[in-house]
VOMIVEX-372424 format. One record per residue (C-alpha): residue number from 1; x, y, z; residue in one letter. Coordinates in steps of 0.05 Angstrom, whole numbers, always signed. Layout:
REC   pos        X        Y        Z   code
REC   NUM        X        Y        Z      A
...
This chain:
REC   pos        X        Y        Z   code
REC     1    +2199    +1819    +1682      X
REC     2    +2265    +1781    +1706      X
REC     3    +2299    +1849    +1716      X
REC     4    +2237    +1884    +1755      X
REC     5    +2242    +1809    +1800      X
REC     6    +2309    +1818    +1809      X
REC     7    +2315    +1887    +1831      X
REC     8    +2250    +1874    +1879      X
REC     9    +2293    +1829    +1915      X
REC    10    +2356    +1867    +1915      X
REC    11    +2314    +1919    +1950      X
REC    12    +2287    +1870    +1995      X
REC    13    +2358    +1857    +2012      X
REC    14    +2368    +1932    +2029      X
REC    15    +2306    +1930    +2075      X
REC    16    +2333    +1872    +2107      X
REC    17    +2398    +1891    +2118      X
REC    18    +2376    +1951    +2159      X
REC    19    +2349    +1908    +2209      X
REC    20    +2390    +1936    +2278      X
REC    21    +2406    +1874    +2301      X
REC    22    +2431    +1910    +2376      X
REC    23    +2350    +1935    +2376      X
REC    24    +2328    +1865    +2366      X
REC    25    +2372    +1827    +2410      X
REC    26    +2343    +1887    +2462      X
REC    27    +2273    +1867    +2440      X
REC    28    +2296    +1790    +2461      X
REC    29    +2307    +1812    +2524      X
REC    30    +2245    +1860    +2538      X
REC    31    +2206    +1793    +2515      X
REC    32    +2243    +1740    +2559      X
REC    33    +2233    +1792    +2613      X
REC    34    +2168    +1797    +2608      X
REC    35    +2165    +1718    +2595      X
REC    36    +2196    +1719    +2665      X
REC    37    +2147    +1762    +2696      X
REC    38    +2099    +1725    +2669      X
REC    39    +2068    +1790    +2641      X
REC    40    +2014    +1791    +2583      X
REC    41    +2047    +1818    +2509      X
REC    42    +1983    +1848    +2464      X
REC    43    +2006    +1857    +2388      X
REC    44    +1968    +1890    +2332      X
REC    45    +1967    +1927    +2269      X
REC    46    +1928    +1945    +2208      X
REC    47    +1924    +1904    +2134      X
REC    48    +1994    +1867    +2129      X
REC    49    +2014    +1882    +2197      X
REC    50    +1951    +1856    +2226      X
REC    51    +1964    +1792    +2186      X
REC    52    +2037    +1800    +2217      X
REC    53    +2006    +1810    +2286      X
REC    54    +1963    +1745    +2276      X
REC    55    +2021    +1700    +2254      X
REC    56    +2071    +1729    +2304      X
REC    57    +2023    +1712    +2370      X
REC    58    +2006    +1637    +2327      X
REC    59    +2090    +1628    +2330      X
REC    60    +2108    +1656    +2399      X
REC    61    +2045    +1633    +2432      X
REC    62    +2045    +1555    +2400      X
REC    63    +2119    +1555    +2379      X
REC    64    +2166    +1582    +2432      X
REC    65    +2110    +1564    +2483      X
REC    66    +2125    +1494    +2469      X
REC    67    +2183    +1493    +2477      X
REC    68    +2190    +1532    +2547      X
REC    69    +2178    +1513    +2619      X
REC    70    +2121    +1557    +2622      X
REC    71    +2077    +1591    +2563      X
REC    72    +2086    +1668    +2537      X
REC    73    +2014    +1706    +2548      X
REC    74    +2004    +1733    +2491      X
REC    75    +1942    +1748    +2438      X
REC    76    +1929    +1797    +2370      X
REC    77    +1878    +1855    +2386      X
REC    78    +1862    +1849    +2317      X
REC    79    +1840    +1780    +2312      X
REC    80    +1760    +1781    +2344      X
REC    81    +1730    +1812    +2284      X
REC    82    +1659    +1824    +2323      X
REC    83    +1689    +1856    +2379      X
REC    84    +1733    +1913    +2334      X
REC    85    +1673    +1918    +2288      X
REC    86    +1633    +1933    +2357      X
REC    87    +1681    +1985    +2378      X
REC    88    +1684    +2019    +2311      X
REC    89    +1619    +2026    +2310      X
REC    90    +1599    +2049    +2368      X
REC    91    +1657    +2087    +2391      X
REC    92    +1701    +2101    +2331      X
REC    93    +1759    +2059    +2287      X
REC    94    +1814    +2096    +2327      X
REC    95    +1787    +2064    +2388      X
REC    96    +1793    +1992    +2370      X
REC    97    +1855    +1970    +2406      X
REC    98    +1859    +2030    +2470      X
REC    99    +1789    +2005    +2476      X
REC   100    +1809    +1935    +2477      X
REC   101    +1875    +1936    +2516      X
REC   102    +1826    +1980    +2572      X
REC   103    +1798    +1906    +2586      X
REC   104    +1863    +1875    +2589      X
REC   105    +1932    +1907    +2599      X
REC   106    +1959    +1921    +2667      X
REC   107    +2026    +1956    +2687      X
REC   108    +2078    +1917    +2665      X
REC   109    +2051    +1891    +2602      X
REC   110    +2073    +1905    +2535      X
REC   111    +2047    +1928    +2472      X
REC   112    +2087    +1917    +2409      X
REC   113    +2052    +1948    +2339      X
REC   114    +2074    +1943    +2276      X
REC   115    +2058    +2002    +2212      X
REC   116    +2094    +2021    +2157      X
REC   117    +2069    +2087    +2165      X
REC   118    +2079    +2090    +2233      X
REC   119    +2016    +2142    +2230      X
REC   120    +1949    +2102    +2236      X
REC   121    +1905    +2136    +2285      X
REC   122    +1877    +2073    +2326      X
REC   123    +1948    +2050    +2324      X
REC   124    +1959    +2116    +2351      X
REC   125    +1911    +2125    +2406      X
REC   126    +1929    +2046    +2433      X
REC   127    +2004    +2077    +2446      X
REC   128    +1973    +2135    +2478      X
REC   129    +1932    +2090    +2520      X
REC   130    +1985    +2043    +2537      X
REC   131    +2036    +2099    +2557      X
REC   132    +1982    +2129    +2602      X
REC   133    +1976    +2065    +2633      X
REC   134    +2038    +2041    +2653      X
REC   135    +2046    +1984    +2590      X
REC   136    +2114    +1980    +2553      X
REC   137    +2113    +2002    +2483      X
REC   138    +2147    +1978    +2427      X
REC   139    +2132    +2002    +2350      X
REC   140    +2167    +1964    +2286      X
REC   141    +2157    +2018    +2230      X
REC   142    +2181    +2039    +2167      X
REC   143    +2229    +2093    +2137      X
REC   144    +2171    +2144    +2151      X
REC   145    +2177    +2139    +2221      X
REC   146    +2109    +2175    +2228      X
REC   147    +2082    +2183    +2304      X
REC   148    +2092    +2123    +2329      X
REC   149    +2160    +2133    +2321      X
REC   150    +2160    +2187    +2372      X
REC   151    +2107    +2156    +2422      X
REC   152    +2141    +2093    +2429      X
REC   153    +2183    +2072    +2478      X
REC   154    +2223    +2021    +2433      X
REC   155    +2226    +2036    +2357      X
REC   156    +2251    +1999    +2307      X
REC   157    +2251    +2027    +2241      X
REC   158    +2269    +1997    +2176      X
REC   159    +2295    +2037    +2126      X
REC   160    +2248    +2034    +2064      X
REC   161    +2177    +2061    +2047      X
REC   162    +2158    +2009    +2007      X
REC   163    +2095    +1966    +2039      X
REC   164    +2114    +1904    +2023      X
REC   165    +2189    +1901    +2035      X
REC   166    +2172    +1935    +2104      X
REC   167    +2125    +1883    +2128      X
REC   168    +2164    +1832    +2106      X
REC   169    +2230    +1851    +2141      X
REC   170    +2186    +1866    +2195      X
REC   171    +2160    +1796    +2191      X
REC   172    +2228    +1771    +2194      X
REC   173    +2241    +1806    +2257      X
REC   174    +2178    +1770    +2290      X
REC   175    +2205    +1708    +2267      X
REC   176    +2277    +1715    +2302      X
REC   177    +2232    +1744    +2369      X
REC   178    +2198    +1671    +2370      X
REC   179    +2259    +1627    +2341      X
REC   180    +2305    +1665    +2391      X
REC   181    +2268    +1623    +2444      X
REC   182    +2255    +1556    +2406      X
REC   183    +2334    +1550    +2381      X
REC   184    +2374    +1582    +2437      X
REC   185    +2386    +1543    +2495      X
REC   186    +2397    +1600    +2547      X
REC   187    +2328    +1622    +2535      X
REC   188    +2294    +1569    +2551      X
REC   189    +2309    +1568    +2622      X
């Protein structure tokens, strides 16, 4: 067991070492931008990247927010359960965040998604909306790449396939997005 630990976490290293640091220092400034503009960022995934989706708007939205002259807009499609479960129903699954972001995004906006697969239909469709729509979109993905990768206008793509070490490095790129603005002092302003 100690060896399996240990080489899970030397590959975590690996995942998080391929973190493009230029890509996220980028993403810092798409988000202050749109901080700036005071423009509404909509996040969303599927399984662990919903869960990532959820956590990221709780640290940008409470965190940064507080400490920032004004507060980011932000919210997780995937976080009003009745609403998806509505859409899924009577539309289909792959509708459940176009379908959602057609009651809420505006030019401007942005939409950041997060799969390892980069492939998930309703993920999918919600860049297709968005693009069609004038709303910035951003997709953090895995070594797969899949569609997203392509749709997107800002990928970032860590190098693994592995679910776990994926989410989490893409986890850990959420958390510099939201400490970037509580710890640096020329962000704040």
């Amino acid at each position: 067991m100690q060896q399996y630990l240990s080489q899970y976490i030397q590959a975590q290293k690996a995942a998080l070492d391929s973190i493009p640091l230029d890509q996220v220092e980028s993403l810092i400034g798409k988000l202050r931008q749109l901080w700036q503009e005071d423009r509404q960022l909509f996040v969303f995934g599927n399984g662990g990247s919903a869960a990532n989706a959820s956590h990221f708007i709780t640290d940008l939205g409470k965190g940064a927010s507080d400490r920032l002259s004004k507060r980011f807009r932000c919210l997780s499609l995937n976080d009003n359960v009745s609403w998806m479960t509505a859409l899924g129903n009577d539309y289909s699954y792959d509708e459940i965040y176009a379908r959602q972001l057609a009651n809420f995004a505006r030019p401007g906006d942005l939409v950041l998604t997060m799969s390892v697969s980069g492939s998930s239909p309703n993920l999918v469709r919600a860049v297709e909306w968005a693009r069609q729509h004038g709303v910035y979109t951003v997709a953090l993905v895995g070594g797969k790449r899949g569609r997203l990768a392509d749709l997107a206008d800002f990928v970032i793509a860590i190098d693994a396939m592995h679910y776990g070490r994926v989410e989490d490095a893409h986890m850990g790129i959420c958390h510099m997005l939201c400490y970037a603005f509580m710890e640096r002092e020329e962000l704040k302003g």
